[in-house]
KEZADO-53448 format. One record per residue (C-alpha): residue number from 1; residue in one letter; x, y, z; chain. Coordinates in steps of 0.02 Angstrom, whole numbers. Example, Ala and Ser with C-alpha at 12.3 -4.5 7.8 and 13.67 -1.06 7.14 Angstrom:
<nodes>
+-----+------+--------+--------+--------+-------+
!  nr ! rest !      u !      v !      w ! kette !
+-----+------+--------+--------+--------+-------+
!   1 !    A !    615 !   -225 !    390 !     A !
!   2 !    S !    684 !    -53 !    357 !     A !
+-----+------+--------+--------+--------+-------+
</nodes>
This chain:
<nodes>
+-----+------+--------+--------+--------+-------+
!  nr ! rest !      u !      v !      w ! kette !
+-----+------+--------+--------+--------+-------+
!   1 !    X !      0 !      0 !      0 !     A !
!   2 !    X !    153 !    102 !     27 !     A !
!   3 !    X !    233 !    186 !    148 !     A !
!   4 !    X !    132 !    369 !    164 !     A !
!   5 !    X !    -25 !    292 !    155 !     A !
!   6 !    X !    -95 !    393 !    310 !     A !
!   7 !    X !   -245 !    444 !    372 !     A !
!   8 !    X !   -278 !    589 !    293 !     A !
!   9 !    X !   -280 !    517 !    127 !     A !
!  10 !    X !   -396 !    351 !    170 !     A !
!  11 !    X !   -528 !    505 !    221 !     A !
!  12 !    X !   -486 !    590 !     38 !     A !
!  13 !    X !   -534 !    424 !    -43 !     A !
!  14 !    X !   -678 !    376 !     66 !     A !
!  15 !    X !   -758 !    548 !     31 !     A !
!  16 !    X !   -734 !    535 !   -152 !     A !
!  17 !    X !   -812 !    372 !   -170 !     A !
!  18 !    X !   -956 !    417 !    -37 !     A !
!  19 !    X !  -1013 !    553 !   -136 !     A !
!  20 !    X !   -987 !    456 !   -288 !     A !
!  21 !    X !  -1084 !    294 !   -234 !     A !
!  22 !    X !  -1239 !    427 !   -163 !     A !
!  23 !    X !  -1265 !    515 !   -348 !     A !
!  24 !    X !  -1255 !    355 !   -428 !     A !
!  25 !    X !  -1388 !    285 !   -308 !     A !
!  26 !    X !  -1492 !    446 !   -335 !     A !
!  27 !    X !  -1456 !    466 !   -526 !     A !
!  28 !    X !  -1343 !    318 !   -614 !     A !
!  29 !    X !  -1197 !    461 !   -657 !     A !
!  30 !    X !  -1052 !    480 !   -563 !     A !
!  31 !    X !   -991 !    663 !   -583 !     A !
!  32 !    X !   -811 !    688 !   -672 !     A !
!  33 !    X !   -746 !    823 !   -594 !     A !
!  34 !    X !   -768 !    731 !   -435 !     A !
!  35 !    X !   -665 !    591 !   -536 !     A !
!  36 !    X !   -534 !    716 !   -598 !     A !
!  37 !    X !   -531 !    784 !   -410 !     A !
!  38 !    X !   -479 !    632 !   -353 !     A !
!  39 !    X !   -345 !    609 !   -508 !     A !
!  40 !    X !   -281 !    785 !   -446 !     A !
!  41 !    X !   -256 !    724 !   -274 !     A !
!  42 !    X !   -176 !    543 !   -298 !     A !
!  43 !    X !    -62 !    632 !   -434 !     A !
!  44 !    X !    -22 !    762 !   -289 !     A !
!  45 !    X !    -17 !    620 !   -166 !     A !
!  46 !    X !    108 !    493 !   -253 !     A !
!  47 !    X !    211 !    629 !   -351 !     A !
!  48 !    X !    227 !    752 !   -208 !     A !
!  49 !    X !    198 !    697 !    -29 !     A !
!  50 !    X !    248 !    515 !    -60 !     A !
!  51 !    X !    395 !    558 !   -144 !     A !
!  52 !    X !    353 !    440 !   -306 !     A !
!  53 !    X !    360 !    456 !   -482 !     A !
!  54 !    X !    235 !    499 !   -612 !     A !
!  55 !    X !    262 !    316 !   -687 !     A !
!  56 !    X !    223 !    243 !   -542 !     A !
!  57 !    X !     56 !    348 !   -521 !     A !
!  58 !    X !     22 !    330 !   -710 !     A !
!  59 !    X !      7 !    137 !   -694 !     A !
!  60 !    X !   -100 !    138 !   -548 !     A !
!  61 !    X !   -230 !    229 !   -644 !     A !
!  62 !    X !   -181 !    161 !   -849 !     A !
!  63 !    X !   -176 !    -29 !   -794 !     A !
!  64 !    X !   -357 !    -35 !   -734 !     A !
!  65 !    X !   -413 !     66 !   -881 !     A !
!  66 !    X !   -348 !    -50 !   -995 !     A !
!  67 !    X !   -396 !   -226 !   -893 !     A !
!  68 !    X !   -550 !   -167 !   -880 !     A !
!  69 !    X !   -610 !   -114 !  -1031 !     A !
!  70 !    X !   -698 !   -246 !  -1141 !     A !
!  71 !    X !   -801 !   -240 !   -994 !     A !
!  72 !    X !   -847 !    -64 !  -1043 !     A !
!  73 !    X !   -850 !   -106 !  -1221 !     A !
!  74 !    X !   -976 !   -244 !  -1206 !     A !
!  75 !    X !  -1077 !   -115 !  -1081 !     A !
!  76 !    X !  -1094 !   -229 !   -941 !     A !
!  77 !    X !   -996 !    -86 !   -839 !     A !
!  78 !    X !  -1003 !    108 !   -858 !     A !
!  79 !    X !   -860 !    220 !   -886 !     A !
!  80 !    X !   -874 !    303 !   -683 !     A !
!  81 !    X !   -837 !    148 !   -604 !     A !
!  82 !    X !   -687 !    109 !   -719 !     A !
!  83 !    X !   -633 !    288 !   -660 !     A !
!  84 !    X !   -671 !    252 !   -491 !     A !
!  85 !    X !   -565 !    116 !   -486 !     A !
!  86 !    X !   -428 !    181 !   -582 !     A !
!  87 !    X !   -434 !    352 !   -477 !     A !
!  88 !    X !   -392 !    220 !   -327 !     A !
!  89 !    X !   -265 !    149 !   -414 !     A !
!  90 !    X !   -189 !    302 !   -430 !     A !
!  91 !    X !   -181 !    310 !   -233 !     A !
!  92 !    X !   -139 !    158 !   -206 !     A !
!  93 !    X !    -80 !     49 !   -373 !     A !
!  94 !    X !   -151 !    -63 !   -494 !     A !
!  95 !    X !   -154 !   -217 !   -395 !     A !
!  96 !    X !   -245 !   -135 !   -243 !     A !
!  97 !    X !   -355 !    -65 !   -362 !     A !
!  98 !    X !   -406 !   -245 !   -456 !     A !
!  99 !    X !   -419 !   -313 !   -282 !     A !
! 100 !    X !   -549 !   -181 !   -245 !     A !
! 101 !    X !   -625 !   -222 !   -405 !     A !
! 102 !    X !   -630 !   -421 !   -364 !     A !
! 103 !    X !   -714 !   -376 !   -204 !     A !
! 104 !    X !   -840 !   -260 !   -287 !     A !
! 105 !    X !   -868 !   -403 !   -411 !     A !
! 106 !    X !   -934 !   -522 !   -281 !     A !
! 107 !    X !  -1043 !   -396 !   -150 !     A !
! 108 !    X !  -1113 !   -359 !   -344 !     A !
! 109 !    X !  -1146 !   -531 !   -362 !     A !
! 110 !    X !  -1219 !   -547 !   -188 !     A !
! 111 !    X !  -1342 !   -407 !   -227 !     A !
! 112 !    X !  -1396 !   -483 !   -386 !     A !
! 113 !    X !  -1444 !   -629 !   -322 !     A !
! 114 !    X !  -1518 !   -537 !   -174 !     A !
! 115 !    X !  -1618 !   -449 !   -305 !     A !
! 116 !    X !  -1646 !   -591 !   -405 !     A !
! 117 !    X !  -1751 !   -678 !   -262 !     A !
! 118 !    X !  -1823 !   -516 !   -214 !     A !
! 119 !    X !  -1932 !   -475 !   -371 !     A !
! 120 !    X !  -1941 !   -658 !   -428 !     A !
! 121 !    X !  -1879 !   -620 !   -581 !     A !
! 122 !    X !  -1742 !   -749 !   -621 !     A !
! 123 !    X !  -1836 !   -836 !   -800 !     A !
! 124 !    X !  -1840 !   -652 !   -879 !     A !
! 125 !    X !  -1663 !   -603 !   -815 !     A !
! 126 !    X !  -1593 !   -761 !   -888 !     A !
! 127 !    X !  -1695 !   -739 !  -1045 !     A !
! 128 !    X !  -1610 !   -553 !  -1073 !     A !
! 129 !    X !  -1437 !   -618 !  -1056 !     A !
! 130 !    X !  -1480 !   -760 !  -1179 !     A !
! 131 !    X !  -1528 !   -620 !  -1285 !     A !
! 132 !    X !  -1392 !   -517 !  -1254 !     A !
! 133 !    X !  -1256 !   -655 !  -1278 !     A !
! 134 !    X !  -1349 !   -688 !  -1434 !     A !
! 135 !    X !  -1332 !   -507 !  -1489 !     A !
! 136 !    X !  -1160 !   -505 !  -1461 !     A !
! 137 !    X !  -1112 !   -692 !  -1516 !     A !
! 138 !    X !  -1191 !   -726 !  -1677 !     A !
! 139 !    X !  -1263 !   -548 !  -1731 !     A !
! 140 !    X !  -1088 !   -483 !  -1675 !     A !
! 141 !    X !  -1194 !   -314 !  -1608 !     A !
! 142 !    X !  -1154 !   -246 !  -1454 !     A !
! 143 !    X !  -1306 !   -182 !  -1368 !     A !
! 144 !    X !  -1332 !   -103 !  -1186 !     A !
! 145 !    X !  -1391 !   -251 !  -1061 !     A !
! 146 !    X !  -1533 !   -177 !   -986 !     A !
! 147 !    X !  -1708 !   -182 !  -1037 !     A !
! 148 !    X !  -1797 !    -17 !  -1048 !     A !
! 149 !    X !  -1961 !    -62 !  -1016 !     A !
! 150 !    X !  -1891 !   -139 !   -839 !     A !
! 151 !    X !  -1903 !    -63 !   -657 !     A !
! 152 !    X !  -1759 !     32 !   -627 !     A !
! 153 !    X !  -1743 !    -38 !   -455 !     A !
! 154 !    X !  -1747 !   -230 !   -498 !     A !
! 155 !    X !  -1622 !   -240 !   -633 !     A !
! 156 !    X !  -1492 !   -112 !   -605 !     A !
! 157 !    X !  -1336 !    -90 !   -469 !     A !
! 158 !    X !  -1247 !     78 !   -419 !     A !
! 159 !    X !  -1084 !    -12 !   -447 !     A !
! 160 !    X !  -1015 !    140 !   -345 !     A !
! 161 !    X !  -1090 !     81 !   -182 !     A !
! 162 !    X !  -1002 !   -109 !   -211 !     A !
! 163 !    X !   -850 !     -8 !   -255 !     A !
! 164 !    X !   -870 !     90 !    -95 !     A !
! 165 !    X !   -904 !    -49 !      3 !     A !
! 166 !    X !   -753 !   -162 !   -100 !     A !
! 167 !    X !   -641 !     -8 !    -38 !     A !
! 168 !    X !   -686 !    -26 !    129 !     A !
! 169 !    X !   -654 !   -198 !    157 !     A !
! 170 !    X !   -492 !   -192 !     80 !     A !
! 171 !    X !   -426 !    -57 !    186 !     A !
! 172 !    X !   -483 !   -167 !    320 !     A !
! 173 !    X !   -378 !   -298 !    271 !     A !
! 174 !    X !   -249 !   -209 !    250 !     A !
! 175 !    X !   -256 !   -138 !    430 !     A !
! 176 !    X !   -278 !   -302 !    485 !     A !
! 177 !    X !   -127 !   -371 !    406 !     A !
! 178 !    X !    -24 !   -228 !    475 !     A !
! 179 !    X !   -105 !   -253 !    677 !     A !
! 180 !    X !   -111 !   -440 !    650 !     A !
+-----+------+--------+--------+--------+-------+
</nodes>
């Protein structure tokens, strides 16, 4: 995690992705200036007060980018939460940032199938995907993977919360692993 990882910077990133995961609850956008604030600071952070060089803070934020993006190309994740994970790269390096993003994967596969039972709507879930794979597959289209005509509420995730959450737990580990 490095060695100036203090407290005061743990509070930068929690604040970033607090507000971040509350407007994408409220509205599904994640602002980008709150994004580029959060560049500003980790660039500030690792180039400045941590006494580390732009490479170093350039792969923490280009690695996730790139890993991650077919998953933005085939729209099964949005642009924000790419950035959101790459901004805490940028803090804290790739690899702490694709851990976050592992974590986030799995509380967003708990609340799936959380939301799966809770609207009893597993049969037309699984029929959209077949659709959707078919799309892609053998019409080589790529199309969003949400239904419009759907409740908001029963198909969608504020992948900023999991990533909040993802965060969270991490920096618990790693706080563990330090005391333990």
């Amino acid at each position: 995690m490095g060695k100036g990882g203090g407290l005061l910077v743990y509070i930068y990133v929690l604040i970033i992705l607090t507000i971040a995961a509350i407007q994408d609850y409220r509205c599904s956008k994640v602002s980008n200036v709150l994004i580029y604030l959060g560049y500003i600071i980790s660039f500030t952070y690792q180039c400045i007060m941590n006494n580390r060089c732009l490479l170093t803070w350039l792969s923490g934020i280009v690695v996730p980018v790139i890993l991650l993006f077919l998953l933005f190309y085939l729209k099964m994740l949005g642009a924000a939460d790419i950035k959101l994970i790459s901004m805490i790269g940028g803090f804290y390096g790739w690899r702490f940032s694709l851990y976050v993003f592992a974590l986030a994967m799995l509380y967003g596969a708990v609340w799936s199938v959380y939301k799966l039972y809770r609207y009893r709507n597993f049969k037309e879930r699984l029929a959209i995907l077949i659709q959707y794979l078919n799309t892609l597959m053998v019409l080589r289209r790529r199309i969003p993977y949400l239904k419009a005509d759907s409740s908001r509420d029963s198909y969608t995730i504020p992948y900023s919360v999991v990533i909040l959450f993802a965060f969270i737990t991490k920096l618990l580990f790693e706080v563990y692993k330090v005391s333990g």
